[in-house]
N, C-alpha and C positions, 0 to 999 in steps of 0.2 A: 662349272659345266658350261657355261656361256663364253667362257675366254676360249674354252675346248672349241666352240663353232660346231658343236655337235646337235645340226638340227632333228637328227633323225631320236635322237635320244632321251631331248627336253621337250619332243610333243608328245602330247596323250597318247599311250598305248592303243586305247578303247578308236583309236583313229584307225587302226594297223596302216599305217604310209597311206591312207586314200585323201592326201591333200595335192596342192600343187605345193613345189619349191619357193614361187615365185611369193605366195599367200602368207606360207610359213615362214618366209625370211621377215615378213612383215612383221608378223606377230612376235619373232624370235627381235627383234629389234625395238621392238615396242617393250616388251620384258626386260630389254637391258637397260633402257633407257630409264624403266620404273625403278629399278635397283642403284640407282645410283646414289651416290652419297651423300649429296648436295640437295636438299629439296628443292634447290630452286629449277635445278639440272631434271627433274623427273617430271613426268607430263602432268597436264590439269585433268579433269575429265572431260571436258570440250575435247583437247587433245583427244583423245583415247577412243571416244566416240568417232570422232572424225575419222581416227586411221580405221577402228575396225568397223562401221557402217558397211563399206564397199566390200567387206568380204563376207557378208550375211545375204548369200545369194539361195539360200533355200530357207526362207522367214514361213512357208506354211508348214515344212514339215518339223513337227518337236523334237527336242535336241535329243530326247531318251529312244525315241526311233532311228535317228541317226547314228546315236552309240550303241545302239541295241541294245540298251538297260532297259529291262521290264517296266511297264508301269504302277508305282506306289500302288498295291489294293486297298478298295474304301472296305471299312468294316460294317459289320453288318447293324442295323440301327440298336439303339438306346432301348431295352428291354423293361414292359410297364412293371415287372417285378423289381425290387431292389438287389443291387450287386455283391459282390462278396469279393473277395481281392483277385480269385481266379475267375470270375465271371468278367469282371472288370477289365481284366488282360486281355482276355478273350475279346471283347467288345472291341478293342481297341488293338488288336490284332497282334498286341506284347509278346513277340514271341519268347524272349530274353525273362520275360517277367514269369511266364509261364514255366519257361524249365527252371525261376529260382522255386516257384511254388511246388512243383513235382520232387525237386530234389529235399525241398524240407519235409514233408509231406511222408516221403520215402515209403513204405509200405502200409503204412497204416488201415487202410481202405479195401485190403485184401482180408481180413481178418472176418472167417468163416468160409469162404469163396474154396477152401481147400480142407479137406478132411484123409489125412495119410495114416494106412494103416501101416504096423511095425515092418512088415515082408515088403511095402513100398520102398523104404530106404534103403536101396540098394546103391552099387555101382555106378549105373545110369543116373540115378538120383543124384547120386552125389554130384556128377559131371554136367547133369542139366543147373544145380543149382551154382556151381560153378562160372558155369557160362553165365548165367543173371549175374552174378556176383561181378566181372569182367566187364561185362554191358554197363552192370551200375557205375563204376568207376568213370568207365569210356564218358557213361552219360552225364556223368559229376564236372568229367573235365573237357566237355563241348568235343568229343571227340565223336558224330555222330554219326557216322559211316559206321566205325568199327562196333557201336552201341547196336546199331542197328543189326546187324552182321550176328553179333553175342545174343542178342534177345531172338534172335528168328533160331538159332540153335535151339535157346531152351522150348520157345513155340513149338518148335518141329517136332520136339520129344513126345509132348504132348501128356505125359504123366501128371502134372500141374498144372492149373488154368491161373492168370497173374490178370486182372483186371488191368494193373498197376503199369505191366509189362507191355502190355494194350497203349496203353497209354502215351506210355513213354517212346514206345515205337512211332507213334503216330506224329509226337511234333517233331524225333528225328527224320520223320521222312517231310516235314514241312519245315523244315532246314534245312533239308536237302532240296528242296522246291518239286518235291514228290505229295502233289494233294491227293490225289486219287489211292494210294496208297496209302494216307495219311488217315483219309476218310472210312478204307476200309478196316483200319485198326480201332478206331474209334466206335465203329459198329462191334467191332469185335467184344471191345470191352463191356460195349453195352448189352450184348446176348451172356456175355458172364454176371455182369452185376446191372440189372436190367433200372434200378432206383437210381443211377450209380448219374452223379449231377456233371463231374468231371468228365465223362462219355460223354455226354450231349457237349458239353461246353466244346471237348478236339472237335466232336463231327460239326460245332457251328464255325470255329474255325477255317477247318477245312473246306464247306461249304463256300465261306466269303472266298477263299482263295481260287475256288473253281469259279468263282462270277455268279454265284447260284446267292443273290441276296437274300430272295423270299425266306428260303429253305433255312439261311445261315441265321436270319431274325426270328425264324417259329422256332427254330433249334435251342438259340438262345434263350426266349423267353422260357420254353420247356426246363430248360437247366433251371433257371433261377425260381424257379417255382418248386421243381423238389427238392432245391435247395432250403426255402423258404419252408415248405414242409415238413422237413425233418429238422429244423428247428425248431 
């Protein structure tokens, strides 16, 4: 790529061209010279510093507001209850850690939340439960658009109430970087299963991700405490 002279192609996307030519030939020359074969032939860090010093003409504004990448959210503080693996995530704002905990987890936690009589399983039924079935898949293989998409069909039907389904909508809309709709899933769960510790846990999530810390650490500790309780 660098024999190509192809500056437009080996700089950062996240730039889209708002450099000068003049800057980037610099840097694009400074990289070639780092790749060289010979260590004696590649720069020191004196070097390195030296060339690119002169091109840091904007040292107050942070590099993640120049690339326009969000900034890291803090989570929300250390909870005087003790933690449990899914509080734990939470805290620490795991989101990856969290959808492995959901996906083992898998419905267990809905058990009583749902009482169907025989003239219930119909059609409809079949086709709402379908679509969670679809959602669960999507939501197994990080595919959270279309999870999201499946579980608001079976939502919509509205024949079965899914704490679970709650749930799991909520962190695909917070992988989606949808908190407000994250949060309201999370509430949702909790008017179905109101003890239900994993409801507080999305909403303190979701919380930290709105900047709302208070909220996100009462939330928290609330979780770990009927957690604690029903142990």
């Amino acid at each position: 790529m660098i024999r190509g002279k192809n500056i437009l192609l080996l700089m950062d996307s996240h730039l889209e061209g708002n450099f000068s030519t003049e800057e980037a030939t610099v840097v694009f020359d400074l990289a070639s010279r780092c790749l060289q074969y010979e260590p004696r032939e590649r720069p020191n860090t004196k070097d390195l510093v030296a060339t690119l010093a002169p091109l840091q003409n904007k040292s107050d504004v942070p590099s993640y507001v120049m690339l326009g990448i969000p900034k890291h959210e803090e989570g929300p503080p250390t909870p005087q209850h003790p933690l449990s693996p899914m509080g734990d995530a939470c805290s620490r704002m795991d989101l990856t850690a969290i959808h492995q905990i959901l996906v083992m987890t898998h419905y267990k936690d809905d058990e009583g939340t749902n009482e169907l009589s025989f003239q219930e399983w119909t059609q409809q039924m079949r086709d709402m439960l379908e679509a969670r079935k679809r959602g669960d898949v999507a939501f197994r293989d990080k595919d959270f658009k279309t999870a999201i998409e499946c579980y608001s069909q079976f939502i919509d039907v509205g024949t079965m109430v899914s704490p679970t389904v709650y749930a799991r909508r909520s962190l695909c809309h917070l992988l989606c970087d949808q908190p407000d709709a994250a949060l309201r899933d999370a509430m949702q769960a909790q008017c179905v299963y109101p003890d239900w510790s994993t409801a507080f846990y999305m909403q303190a999530v979701a919380l930290a991700k709105l900047d709302m810390q208070k909220d996100a650490a009462d939330m928290l500790n609330e979780a770990a405490a009927l957690e604690e309780k029903k142990q």
